[in-house]
C-alpha angles and dihedrals in degrees: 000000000000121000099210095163095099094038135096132230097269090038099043087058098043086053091041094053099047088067097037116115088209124034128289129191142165132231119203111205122201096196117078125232131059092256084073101034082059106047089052092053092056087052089043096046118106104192134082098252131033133220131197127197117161130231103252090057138077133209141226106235102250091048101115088037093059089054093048085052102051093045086057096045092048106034095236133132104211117047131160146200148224121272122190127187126253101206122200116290108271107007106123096189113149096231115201119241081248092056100047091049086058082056095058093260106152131218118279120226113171095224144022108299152157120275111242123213095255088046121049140148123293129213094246101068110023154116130205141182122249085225086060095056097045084051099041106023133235123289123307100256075208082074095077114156109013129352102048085114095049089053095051091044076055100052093047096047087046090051085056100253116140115235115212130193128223115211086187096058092089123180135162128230106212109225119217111206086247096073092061089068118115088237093056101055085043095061096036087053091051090049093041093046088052096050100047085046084057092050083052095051102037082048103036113022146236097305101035090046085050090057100052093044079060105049088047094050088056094047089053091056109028095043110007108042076053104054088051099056093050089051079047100052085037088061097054098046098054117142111244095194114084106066141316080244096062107024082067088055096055093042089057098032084055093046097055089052091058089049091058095053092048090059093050079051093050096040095054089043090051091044095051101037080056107051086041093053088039092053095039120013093162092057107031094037101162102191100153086051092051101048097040084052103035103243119150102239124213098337087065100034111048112186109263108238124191133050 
């Protein structure tokens, strides 16, 4: 066994590659964010296939095994796992499905099965052929924070590769307190909300892309803004007789749905702020947005011509 916990980095992979049974190697990158971390890693990488896991997350053992596995069975060459949270020890908050997902939970089929369109792979938790990347290209560095993986699941599906998922891949995102903050999961649903509007326009196209921003525009105001207000109202009406016990339940249960309908929020501001800022950057800048949320601008976001 290898003791790492004293080590640093360097040291920790030269120790780790003298007992490994297979090569190991590190690559020091002078550049800063996980898009081109990544990227380096594909134009670093030796093997036939390629497979990503990211540094807040353990693995079961057999992990990289159970996507190797499923690529053979099923003749693909991109495949991807499940990935649970691990919250903080001892918080007990009933976190909706929509705010998980905000955490980078995955979605949970029971068994091996195709990829849809709506659920792909994400960069987490996921394998690729070497043969995928030559054809469809490495991450789009535009991608900065968060989407970079749903742009990549577009351009092999698009390239006609099937995408298969691994119940069995299991790995686990380890959850700091911090990310349970309200401004956490804000940030991560307008993010979340811009890159999925990209995917729309770069697959779909200007008018189609319009469309949806204002569907989803009408569906803020018309459903979601709503639903908020009446969590809201709920919250304030709650009865205070009937026990500490199970006051506190109500109060948190309450809280977590206000959470939810904030996300919806989130999401359709982000969408539409997106696809706005993609058709038109010289009228809907959005600098202050940018900078308070930690987008790229326009050096990041070019406007998307064409159909």
């Amino acid at each position: 066994m290898v003791h790492t916990a004293s080590l640093g980095t360097r040291e920790m992979i030269e120790e780790m590659a003298k007992a490994s049974p297979v090569p190991v190697r590190g690559i020091r990158h002078p550049h800063e964010g996980t898009v081109s971390a990544r990227n380096q890693g594909f134009r670093e990488a030796q093997g036939d296939w390629i497979a990503m896991f990211d540094d807040d997350q353990i693995a079961e053992p057999q992990w990289l095994r159970e996507l190797w596995l499923v690529a053979k069975e099923n003749n693909v060459k991109s495949v991807g796992g499940l990935l649970h949270l691990r919250l903080p020890e001892g918080c007990d908050r009933k976190l909706s499905q929509r705010c998980r997902r905000m955490l980078g939970e995955t979605v949970k089929w029971e068994t091996s099965r195709p990829y849809t369109r709506q659920e792909g792979p994400g960069s987490g938790n996921q394998m690729i052929h070497r043969t995928v990347i030559d054809q469809v290209g490495i991450f789009d560095h535009s991608f900065v924070l968060r989407g970079h993986d749903t742009d990549l699941y577009r351009r092999i599906r698009m390239a006609g590769f099937d995408s298969w998922y691994s119940p069995k891949a299991v790995g686990y995102h380890i959850i700091p307190p911090h990310r349970l903050e309200d401004s956490f999961f804000k940030d991560a649903s307008l993010h979340n909300g811009w890159s999925f509007a990209r995917r729309d326009l770069l697959e779909r196209g200007r008018l189609a892309a319009v469309g949806l921003a204002s569907l989803r525009a009408i569906q803020a105001l018309v459903i979601n803004l709503p639903r908020l207000g009446v969590s809201i109202l709920r919250g304030n009406r709650q009865e205070r007789g009937n026990g500490e016990e199970r006051r506190n339940v109500k109060e948190r249960g309450n809280r977590e749905e206000i959470l939810d309908a904030r996300i919806r929020l989130w999401r359709a501001e982000g969408y539409v702020r997106s696809t706005l800022y993609s058709l038109a950057p010289s009228l809907f800048t959005q600098n202050r947005f940018f900078k308070k949320y930690e987008f790229r601008g326009e050096k990041h976001f070019p406007a998307i011509r064409g159909a």
